[in-house]
C-alpha positions as CSV (number, residue, x, y, z in Angstrom):
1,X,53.7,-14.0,-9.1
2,X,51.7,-10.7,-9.1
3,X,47.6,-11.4,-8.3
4,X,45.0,-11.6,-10.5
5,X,43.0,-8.5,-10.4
6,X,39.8,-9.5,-8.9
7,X,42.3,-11.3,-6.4
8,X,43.6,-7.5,-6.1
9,X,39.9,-6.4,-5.2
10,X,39.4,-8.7,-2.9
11,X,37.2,-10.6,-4.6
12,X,39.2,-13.7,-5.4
13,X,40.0,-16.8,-3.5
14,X,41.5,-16.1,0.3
15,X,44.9,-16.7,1.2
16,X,45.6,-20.1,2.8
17,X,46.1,-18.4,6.4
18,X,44.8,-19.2,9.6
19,X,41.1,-19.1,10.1
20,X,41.4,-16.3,12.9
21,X,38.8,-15.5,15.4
22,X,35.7,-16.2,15.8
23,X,34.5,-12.3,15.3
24,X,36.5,-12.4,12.4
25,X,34.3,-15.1,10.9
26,X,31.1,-13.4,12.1
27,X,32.0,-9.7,10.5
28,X,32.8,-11.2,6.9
29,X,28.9,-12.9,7.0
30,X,25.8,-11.5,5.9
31,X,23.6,-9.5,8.1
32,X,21.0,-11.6,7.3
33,X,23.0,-14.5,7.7
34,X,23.6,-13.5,11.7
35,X,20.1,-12.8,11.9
36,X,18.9,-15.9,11.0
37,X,21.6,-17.6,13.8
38,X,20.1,-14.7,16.3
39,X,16.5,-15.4,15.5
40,X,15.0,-18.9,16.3
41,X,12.0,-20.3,14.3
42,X,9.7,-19.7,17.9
43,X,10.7,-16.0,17.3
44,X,10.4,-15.8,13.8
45,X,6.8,-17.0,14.2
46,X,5.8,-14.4,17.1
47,X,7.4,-11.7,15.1
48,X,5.3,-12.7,11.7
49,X,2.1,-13.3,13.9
50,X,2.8,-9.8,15.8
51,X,3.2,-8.1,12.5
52,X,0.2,-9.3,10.8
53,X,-2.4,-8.8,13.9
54,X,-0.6,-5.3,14.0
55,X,-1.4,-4.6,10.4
56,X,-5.0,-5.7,10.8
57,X,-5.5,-3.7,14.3
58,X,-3.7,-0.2,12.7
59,X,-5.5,-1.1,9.4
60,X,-9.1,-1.5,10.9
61,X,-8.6,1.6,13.6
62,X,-7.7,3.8,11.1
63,X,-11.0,3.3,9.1
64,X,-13.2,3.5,12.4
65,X,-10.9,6.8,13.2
66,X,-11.4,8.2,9.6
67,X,-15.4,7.5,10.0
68,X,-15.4,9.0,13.3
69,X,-13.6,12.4,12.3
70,X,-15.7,12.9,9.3
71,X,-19.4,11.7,10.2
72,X,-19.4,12.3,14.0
73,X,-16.7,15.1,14.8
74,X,-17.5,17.3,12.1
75,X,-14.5,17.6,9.9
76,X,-15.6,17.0,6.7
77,X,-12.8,17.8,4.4
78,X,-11.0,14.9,2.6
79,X,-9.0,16.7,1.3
80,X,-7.7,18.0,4.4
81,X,-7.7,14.8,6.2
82,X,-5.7,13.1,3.7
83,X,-2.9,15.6,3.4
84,X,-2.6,15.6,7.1
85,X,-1.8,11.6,6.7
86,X,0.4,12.2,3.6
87,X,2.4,15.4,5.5
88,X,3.0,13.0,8.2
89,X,4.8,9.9,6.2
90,X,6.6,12.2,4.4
91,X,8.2,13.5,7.0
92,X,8.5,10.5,9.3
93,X,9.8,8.5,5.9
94,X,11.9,11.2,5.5
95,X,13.6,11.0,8.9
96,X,13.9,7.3,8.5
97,X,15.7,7.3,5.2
98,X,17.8,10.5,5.6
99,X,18.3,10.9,9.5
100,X,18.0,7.7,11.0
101,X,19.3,6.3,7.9
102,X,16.4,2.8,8.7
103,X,16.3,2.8,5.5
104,X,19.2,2.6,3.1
105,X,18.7,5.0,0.2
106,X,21.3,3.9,-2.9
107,X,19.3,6.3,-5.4
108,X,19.6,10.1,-6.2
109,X,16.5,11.4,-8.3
110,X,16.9,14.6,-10.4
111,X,14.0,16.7,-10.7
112,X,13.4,16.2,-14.3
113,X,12.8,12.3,-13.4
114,X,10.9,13.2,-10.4
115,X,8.7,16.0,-12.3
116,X,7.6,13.5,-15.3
117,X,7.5,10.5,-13.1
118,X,7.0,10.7,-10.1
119,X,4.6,13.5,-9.5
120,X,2.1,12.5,-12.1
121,X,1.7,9.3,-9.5
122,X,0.9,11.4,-6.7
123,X,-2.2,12.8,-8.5
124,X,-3.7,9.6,-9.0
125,X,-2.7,8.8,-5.5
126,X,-4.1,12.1,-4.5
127,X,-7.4,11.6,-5.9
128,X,-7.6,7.7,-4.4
129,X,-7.0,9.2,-1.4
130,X,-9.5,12.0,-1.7
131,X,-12.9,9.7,-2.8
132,X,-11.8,7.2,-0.5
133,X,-11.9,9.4,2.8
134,X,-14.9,11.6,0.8
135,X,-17.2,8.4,0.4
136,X,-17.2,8.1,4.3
137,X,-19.6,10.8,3.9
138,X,-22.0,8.8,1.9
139,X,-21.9,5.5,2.9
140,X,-21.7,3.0,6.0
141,X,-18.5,1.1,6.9
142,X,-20.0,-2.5,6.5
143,X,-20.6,-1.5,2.6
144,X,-17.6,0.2,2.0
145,X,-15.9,-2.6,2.9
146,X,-17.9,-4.9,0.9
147,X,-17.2,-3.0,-2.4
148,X,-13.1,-3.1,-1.5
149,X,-13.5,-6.5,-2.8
150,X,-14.6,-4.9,-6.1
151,X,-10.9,-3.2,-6.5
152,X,-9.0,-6.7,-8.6
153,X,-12.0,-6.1,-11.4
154,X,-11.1,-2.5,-12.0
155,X,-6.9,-2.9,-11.7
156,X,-7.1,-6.4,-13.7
157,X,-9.1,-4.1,-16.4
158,X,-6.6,-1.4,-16.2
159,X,-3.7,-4.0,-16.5
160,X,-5.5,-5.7,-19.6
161,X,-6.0,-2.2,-21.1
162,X,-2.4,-1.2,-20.6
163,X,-1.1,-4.6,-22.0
164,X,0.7,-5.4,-18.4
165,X,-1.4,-8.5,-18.1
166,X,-2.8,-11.3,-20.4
167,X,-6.5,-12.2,-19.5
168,X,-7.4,-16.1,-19.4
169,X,-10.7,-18.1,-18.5
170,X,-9.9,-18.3,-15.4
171,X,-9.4,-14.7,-14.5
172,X,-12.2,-13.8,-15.8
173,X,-14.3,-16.6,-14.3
174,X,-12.8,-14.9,-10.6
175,X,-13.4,-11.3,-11.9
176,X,-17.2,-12.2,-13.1
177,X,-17.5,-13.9,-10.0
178,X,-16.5,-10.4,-7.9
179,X,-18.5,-8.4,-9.9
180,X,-21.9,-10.2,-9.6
181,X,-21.4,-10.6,-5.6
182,X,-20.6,-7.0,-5.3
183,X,-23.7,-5.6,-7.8
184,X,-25.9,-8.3,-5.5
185,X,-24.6,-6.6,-2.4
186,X,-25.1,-3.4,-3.7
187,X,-28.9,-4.2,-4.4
188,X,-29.1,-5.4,-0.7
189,X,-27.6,-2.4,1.0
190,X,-30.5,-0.2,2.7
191,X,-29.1,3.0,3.0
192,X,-27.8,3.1,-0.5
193,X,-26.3,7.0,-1.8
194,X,-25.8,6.8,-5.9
195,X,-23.2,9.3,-5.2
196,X,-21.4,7.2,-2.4
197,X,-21.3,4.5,-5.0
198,X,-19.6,6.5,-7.7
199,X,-17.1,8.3,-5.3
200,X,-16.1,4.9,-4.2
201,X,-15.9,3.0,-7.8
202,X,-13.6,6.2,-8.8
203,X,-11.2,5.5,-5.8
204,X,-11.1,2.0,-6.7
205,X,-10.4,3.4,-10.7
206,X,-7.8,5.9,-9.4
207,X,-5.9,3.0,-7.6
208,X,-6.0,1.0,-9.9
209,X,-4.7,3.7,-12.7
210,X,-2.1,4.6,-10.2
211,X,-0.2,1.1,-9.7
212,X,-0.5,1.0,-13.7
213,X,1.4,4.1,-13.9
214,X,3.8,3.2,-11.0
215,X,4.5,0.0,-13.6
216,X,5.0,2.0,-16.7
217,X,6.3,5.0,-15.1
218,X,9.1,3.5,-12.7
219,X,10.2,0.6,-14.8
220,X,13.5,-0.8,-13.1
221,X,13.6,1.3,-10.2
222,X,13.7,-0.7,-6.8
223,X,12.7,1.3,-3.8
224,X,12.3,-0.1,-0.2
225,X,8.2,1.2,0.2
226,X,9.9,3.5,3.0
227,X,11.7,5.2,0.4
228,X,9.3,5.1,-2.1
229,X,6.8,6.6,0.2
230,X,9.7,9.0,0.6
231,X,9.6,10.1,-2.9
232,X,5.5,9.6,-3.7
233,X,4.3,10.9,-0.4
234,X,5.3,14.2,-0.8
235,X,4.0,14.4,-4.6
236,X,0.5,13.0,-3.1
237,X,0.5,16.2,-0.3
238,X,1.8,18.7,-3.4
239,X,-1.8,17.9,-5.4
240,X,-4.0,17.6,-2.0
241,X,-2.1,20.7,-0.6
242,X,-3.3,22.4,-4.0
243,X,-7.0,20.9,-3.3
244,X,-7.2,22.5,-0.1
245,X,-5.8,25.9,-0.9
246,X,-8.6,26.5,-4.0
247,X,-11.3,24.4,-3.0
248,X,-12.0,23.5,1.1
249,X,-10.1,25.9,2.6
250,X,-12.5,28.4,2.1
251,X,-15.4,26.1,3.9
252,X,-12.7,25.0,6.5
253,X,-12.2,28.6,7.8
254,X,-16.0,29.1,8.0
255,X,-16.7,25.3,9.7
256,X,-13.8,26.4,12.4
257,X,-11.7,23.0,10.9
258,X,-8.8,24.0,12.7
259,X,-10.6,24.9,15.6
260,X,-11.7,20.9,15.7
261,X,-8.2,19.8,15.2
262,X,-7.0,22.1,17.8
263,X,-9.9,20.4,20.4
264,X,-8.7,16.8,19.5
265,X,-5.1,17.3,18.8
266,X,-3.8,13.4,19.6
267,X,-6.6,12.3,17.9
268,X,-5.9,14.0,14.3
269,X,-2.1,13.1,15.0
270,X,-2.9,9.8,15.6
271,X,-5.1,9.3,12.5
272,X,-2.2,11.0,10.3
273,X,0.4,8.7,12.4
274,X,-1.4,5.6,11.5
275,X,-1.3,6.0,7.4
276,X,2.3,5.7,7.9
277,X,2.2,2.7,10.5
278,X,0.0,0.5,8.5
279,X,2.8,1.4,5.2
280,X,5.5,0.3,7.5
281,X,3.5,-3.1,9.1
282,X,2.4,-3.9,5.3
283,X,6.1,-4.1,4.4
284,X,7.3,-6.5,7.5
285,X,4.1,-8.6,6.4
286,X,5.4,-8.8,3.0
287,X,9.0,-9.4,4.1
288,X,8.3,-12.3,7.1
289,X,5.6,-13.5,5.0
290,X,4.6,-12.7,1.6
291,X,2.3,-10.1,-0.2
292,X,-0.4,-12.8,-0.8
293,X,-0.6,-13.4,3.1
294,X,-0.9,-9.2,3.2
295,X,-4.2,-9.7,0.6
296,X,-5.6,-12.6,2.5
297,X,-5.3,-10.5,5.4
298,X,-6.6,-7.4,4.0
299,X,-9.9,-9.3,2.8
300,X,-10.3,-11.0,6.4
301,X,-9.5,-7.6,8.0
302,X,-12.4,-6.4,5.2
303,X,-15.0,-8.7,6.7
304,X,-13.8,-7.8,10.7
305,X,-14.5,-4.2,9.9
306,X,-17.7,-5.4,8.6
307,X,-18.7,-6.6,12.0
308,X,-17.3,-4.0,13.6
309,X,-19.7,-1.4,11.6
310,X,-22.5,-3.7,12.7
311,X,-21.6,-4.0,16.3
312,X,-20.6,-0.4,17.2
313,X,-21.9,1.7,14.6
314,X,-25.3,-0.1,14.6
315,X,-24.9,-0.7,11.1
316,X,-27.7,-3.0,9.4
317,X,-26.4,-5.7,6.5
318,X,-29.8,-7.5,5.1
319,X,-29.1,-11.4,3.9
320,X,-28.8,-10.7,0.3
321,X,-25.8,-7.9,1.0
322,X,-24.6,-10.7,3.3
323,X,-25.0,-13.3,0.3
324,X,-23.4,-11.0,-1.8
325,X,-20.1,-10.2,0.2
326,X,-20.0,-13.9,0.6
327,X,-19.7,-14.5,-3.4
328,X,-17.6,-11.6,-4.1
329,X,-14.7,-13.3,-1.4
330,X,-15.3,-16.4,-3.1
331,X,-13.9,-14.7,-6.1
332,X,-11.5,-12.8,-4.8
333,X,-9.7,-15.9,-3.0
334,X,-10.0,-17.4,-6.6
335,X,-8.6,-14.7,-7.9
336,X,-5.8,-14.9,-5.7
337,X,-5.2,-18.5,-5.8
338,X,-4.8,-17.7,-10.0
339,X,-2.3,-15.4,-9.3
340,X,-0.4,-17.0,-6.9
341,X,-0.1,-20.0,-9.2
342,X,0.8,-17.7,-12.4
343,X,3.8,-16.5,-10.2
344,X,6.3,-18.6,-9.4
345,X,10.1,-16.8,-8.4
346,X,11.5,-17.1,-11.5
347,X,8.2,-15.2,-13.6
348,X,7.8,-12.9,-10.5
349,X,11.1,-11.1,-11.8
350,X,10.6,-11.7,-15.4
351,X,7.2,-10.1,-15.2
352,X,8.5,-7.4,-12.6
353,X,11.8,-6.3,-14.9
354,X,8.9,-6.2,-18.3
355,X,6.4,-4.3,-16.6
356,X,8.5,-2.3,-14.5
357,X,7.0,-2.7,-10.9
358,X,8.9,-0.3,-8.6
359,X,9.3,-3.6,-6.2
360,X,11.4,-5.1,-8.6
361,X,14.4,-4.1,-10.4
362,X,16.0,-4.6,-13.9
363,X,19.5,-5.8,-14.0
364,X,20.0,-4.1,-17.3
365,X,18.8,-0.4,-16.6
366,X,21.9,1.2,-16.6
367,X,20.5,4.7,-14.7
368,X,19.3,2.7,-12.0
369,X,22.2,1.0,-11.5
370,X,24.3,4.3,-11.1
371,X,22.1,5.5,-8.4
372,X,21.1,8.3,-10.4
373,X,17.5,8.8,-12.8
């Protein structure tokens, strides 16, 4: 009797032989099903706790770095500083997707799907990386900090605008919430620069336009964040490399920038180096623990660098800035807490296959399933 032709695939049932060896067994399962026979709970738990005090530590270092090199050393080019970041992941993503092969990359992009998609992305990433290096210039860490926990208002707008989300009571209780705490902080702050204030609010607008377009613009597409950076981070460096050339390059010949760079060379590398690490620890968060841990961590590592302004940069936060801060977190852990309830695992992939979230992917797109857009 001839096999049925899944049976001829090897996808049907197994013959009735004997089991065979052990190695056998072990090279028909999962990777992730020897893992999890490798990796005891104890470990598990020491690898999640490692990743998420790494993430924090990278995180927090590279914003006392970026401060440092732009206030105290006398490079003041954001431009410049953010390419050098960008320049850096695309390479080292680039090694560890194409060389190393970390990374396994199933998908070939043309460049007519990376010219409309893609690089429009990088701009908006471009700019968000631009104010939000540029605003070092204006304001104090502490404050910055304080006005990150502004960013849900302006991306839950943009998401209501774009019809990607549906607004209810509650939201906007959390949203109103974050946006009186951060106005109250702002009126407490001391050293306040009108100009600081608008750079920052349009890197919080840019990021928020950009994970809009990343929904609308890569809908079914699943990349690993390496190989997303792979794709985005050298689009981000096109439009800052553009920046440069027309606009600080000029300035940077007559400031000596690559003099300063050439004085402190681990220290650039190691800022640029950074940008990439914190990409790669966000994404082991994510995967040993979940992207709402990554947000309650990014708000507690918010308030540490807080303290950390005050302590070594002698940076003064008056009560009401203090008061405010505390009211904006209180909405923003609301606001969480909305959304982590909104999202269970079956709407998670509903919601990501609708709105096209480049974490997620639709079964039904048949381009992404060929490996080729």
């Amino acid at each position: 009797m001839s096999a049925a032709p899944s049976e001829a695939r090897g996808q049907g049932s197994r013959p009735e032989s004997p089991a065979g060896t052990d190695a056998h067994r072990e090279a028909e399962q999962p990777a992730d099903s020897l893992m999890a026979k490798v990796v005891t709970p104890a470990m598990l738990q020491a690898m999640t706790a490692g990743a998420c005090l790494g993430w924090m530590a990278v995180s927090s270092a590279l914003i006392m770095i970026n401060k440092y090199l732009m206030s105290s050393d006398g490079f003041r080019f954001p431009m410049a500083l953010s390419c050098l970041g960008m320049l850096f992941s695309s390479l080292a993503s680039y090694l560890a997707c194409r060389v190393f092969k970390v990374v396994e990359v199933s998908r070939v992009l043309t460049w007519n799907f990376y010219l409309r998609r893609i690089l429009p992305v990088g701009l908006f990433m471009a700019l968000t990386l631009l104010c939000g290096n540029l605003v070092y210039l204006y304001l104090t860490v502490s404050f910055i900090q304080m006005l990150k926990a502004f960013t849900p208002v302006i991306t839950m707008v943009a998401l209501f605008v774009a019809r990607l989300e549906d607004p209810s009571s509650r939201l906007i209780i959390a949203i109103v919430l974050i946006a009186f705490g951060t106005a109250m902080a702002s009126y407490g702050e001391i050293n306040m620069s009108v100009l600081g204030l608008i750079i920052m609010l349009a890197s919080e607008t840019f990021e928020a336009i950009r994970l809009v377009m990343t929904q609308i613009l890569l809908v079914g597409l699943k990349f690993h964040p390496i190989e997303g950076l792979m794709y985005l981070a050298p689009a981000c460096s096109f439009w800052l490399l553009l920046g440069v050339a027309f606009y600080e390059w000029p300035m940077m010949a007559e400031a000596n920038a690559l003099g300063l760079i050439a004085a402190k060379p681990l220290l650039y590398l190691t800022a640029a180096a950074m940008g990439f690490a914190v990409n790669s620890l966000a994404y082991i968060v994510i995967q040993l623990a979940s992207s709402l841990t990554l947000k309650v961590l990014g708000t507690v590592k918010n308030a540490l660098v807080v303290w950390m302004g005050i302590i070594f940069l002698a940076e003064l936060v008056t009560p009401v800035q203090g008061l405010g801060y505390a009211i904006s977190l209180a909405g923003f852990f609301l606001y969480n807490y909305i959304k982590m309830q909104k999202s269970g695992p079956a709407r998670t992939d509903a919601a990501a296959a609708r709105h096209g979230s480049y974490a997620a992917v639709s079964d039904k797109d048949a381009e992404a399933e060929k490996g080729h857009v």
